[in-house]
Backbone as a ProteinNet text record, in pm:
[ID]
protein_1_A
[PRIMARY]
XXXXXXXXXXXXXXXXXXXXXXXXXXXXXXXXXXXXXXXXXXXXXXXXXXXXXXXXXXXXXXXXXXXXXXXXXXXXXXXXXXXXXXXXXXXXXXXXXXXXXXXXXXXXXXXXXXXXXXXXXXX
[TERTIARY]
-1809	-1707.4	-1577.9	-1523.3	-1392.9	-1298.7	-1194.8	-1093.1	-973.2	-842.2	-744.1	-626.9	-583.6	-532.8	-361.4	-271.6	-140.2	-88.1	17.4	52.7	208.3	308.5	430.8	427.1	484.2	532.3	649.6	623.5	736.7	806.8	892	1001.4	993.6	931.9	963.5	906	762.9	714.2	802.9	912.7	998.8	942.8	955.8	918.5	1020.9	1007.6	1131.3	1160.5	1265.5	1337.1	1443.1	1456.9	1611.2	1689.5	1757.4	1856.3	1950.9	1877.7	1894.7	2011.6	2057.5	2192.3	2165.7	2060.2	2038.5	1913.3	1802.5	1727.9	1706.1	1618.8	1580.5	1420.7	1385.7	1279.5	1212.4	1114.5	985.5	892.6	856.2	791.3	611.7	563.9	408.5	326.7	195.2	73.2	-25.4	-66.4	-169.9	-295.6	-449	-562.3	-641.9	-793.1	-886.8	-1028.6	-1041.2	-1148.4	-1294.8	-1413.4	-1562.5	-1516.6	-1506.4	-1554.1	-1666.3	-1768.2	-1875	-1899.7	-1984.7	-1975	-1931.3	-2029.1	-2026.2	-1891.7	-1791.4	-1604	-1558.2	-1518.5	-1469.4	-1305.2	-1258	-1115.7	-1040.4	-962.9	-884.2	-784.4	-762.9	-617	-563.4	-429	-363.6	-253.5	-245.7	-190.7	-97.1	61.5	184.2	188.3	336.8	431.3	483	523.3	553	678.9	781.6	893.7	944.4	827.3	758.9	838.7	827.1	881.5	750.6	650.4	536.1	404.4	407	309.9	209.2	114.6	-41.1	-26.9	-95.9	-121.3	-296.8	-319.2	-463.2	-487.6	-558.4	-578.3	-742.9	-751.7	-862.1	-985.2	-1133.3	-1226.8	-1125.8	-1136	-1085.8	-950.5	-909.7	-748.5	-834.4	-819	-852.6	-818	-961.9	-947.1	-844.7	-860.8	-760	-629.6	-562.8	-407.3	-361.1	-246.5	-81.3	15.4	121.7	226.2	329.4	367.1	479.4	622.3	709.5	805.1	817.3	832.8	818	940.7	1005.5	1131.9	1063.6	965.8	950.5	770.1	703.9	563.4	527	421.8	324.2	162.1	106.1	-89	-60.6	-117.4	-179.7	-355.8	-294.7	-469	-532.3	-664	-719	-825.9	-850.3	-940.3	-1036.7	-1146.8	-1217.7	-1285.6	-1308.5	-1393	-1512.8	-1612	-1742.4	-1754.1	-1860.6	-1883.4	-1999.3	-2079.9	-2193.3	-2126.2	-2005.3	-1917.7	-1783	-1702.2	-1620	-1502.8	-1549.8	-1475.7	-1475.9	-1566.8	-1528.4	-1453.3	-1424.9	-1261.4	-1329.2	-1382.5	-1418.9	-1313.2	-1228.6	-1152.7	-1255.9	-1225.3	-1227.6	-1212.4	-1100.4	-1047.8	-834.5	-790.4	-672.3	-611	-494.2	-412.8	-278.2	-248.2	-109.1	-66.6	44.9	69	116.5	180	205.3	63.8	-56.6	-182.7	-240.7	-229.8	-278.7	-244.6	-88.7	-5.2	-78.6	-45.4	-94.7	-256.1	-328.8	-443.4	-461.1	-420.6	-397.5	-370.8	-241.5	-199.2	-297.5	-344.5	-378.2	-371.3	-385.3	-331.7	-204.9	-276.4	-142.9	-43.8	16.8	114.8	281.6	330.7	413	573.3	710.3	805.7	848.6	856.9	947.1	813	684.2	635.8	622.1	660.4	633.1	770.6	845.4	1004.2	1020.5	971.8	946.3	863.4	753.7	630.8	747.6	818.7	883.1	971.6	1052.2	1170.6	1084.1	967.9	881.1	849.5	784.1	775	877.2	1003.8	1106.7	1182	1129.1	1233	1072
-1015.2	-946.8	-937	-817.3	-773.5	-844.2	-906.6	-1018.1	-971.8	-944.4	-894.6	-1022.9	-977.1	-1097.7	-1035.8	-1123.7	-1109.3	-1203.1	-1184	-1318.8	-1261.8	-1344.5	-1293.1	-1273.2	-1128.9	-1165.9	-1307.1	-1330.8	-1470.5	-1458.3	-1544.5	-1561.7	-1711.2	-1778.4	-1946.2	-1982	-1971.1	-2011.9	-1990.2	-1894.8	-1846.4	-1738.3	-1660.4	-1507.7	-1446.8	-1330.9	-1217.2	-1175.1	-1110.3	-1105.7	-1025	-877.5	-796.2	-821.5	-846.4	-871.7	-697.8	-694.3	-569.6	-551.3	-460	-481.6	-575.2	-646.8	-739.4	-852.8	-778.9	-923.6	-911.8	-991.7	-1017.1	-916	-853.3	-778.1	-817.7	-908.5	-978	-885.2	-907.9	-854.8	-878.8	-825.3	-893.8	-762.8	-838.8	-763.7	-768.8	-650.7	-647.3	-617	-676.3	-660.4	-683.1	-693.1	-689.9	-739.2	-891.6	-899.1	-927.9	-907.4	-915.6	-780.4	-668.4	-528.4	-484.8	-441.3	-394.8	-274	-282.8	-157.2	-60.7	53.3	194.3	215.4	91	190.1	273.7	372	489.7	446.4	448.7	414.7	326.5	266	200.8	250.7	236.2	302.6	196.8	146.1	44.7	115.9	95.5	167.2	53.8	106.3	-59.6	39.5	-29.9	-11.6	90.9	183	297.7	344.1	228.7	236.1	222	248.6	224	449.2	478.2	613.5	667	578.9	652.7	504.5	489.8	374	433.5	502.9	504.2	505.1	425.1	377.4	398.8	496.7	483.1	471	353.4	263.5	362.7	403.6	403.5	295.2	337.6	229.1	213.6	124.9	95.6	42.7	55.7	-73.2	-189.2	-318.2	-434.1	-528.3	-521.3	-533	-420.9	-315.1	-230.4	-300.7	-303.9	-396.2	-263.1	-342.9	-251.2	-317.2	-302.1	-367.9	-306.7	-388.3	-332.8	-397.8	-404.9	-485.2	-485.8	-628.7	-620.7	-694.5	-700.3	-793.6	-878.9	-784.1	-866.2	-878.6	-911.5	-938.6	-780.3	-761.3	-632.5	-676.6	-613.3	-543.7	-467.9	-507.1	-453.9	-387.5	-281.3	-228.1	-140.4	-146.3	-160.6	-49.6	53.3	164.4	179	245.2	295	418.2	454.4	574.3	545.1	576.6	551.1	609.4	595.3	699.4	805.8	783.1	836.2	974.9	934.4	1031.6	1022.4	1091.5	1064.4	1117.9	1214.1	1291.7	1181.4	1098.3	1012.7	850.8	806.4	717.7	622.3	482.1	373.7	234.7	207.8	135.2	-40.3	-78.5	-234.4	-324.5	-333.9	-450.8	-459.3	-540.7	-544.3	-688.1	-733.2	-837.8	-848.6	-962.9	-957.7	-997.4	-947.1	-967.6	-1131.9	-1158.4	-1333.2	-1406.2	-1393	-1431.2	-1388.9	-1308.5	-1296.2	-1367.7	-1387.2	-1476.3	-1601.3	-1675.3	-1810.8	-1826.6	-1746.8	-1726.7	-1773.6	-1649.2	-1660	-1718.4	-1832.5	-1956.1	-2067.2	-2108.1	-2184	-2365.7	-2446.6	-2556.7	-2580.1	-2515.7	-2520.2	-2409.6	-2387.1	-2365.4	-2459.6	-2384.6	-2482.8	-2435.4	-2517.7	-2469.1	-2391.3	-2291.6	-2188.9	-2065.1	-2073.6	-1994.3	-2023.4	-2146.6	-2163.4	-2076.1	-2129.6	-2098.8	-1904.2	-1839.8	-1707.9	-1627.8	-1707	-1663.5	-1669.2	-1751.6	-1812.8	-1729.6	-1686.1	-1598.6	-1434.8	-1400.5	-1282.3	-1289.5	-1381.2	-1431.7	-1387.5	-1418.7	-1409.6	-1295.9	-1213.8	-1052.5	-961.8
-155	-76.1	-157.8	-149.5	-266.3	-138.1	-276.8	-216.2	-328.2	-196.7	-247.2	-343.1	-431.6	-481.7	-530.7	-505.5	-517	-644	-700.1	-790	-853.5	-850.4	-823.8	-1006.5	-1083.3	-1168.9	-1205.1	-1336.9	-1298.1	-1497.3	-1455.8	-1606.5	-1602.6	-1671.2	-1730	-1580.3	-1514.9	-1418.2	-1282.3	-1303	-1150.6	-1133.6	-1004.3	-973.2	-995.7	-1071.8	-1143.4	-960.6	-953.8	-853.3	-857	-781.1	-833.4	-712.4	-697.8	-543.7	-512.6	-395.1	-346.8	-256.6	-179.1	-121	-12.2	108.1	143.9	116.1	32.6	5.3	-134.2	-189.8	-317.4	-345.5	-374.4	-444.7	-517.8	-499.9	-616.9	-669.2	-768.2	-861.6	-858.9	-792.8	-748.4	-778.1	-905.4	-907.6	-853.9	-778.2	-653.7	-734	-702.5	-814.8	-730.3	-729.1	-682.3	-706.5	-669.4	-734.5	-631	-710.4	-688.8	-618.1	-669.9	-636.2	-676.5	-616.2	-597.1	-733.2	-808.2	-921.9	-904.9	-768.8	-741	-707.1	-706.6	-691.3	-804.1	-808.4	-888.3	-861.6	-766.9	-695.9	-611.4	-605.5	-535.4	-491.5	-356.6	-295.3	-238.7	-237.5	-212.2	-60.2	40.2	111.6	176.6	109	115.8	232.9	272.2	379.4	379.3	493.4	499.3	490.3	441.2	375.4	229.3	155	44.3	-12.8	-113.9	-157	-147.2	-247.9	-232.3	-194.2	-89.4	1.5	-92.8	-86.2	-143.6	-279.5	-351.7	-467.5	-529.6	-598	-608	-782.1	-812.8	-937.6	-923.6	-1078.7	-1075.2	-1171.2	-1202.3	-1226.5	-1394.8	-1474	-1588.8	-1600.7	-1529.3	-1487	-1448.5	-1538	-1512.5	-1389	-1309.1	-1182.2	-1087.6	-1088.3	-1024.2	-1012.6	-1100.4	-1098.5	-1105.2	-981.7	-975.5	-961.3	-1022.2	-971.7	-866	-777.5	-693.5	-698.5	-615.1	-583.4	-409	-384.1	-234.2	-172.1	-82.2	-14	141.1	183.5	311.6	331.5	444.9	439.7	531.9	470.9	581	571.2	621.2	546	450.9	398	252.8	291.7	357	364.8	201.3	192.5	68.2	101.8	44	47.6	-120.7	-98.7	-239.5	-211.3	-322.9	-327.8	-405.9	-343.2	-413.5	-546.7	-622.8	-754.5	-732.3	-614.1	-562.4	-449.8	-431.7	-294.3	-340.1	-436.4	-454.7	-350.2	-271.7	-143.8	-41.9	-21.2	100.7	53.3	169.4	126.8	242.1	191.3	293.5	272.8	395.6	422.8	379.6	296.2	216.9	299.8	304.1	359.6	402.5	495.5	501.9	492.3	429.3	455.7	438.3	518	513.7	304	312.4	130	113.1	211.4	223.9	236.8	317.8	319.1	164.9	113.7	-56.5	-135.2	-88.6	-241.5	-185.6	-98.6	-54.3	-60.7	-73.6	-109.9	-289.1	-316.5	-464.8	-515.2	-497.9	-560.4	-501.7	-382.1	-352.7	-391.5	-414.1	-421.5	-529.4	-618.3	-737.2	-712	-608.8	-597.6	-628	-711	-735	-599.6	-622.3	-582.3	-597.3	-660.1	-680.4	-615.4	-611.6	-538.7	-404.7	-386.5	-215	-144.6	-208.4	-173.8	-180.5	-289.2	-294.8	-140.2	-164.7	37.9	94.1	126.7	249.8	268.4	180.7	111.3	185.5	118.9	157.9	312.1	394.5	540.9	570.2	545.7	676.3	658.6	571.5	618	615.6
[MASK]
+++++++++++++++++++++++++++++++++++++++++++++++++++++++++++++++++++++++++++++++++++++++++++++++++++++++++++++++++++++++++++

């Protein structure tokens, strides 16, 4: 089962971070792993306050990586396109982007990424 994975860009083990006129903007690459061969495409569909929300990675980007910048938590819904149907578009999977990072880091999470989620959670 394809499992969405988050992981904050970082500088000297911190998450890069631009401070915006009210929050901070982290730097997080969205990727995808145990995808099934027959994907041709990935469509990443952020938040709809996003300039351009749909994001479509195609097969040969390692693990469909994208990077975004994010300030607060949403779903992260996840679409592909087959290689057998490239006209039809089957919905993957969805999660929250705070459930990915905490996913993604999982025990070795250190402080400065707990403090970043938490930072992402509350706006």
């Amino acid at each position: 089962m394809p499992r969405l994975r988050a992981i904050f860009e970082t500088s000297e083990g911190v998450p890069t971070a631009v401070q915006g006129e009210k929050y901070k903007h982290y730097s997080i690459m969205l990727s995808l792993l145990d995808v099934p061969e027959d994907v041709m495409a990935v469509i990443y569909q952020l938040d709809d306050t996003y300039s351009n929300p749909l994001r479509m990675v195609t097969k040969g980007v390692p693990n469909f990586q994208e990077s975004i910048t994010s300030y607060g938590d949403y779903p992260v819904r996840v679409a592909y396109r087959p290689l057998q149907d490239p006209n039809r578009l089957e919905q993957l999977l969805s999660q929250k982007l705070s459930d990915a990072l905490i996913e993604s880091y999982g025990p070795e999470m250190t402080d400065s990424i707990r403090l970043a989620i938490k930072d992402i959670v509350e706006h």
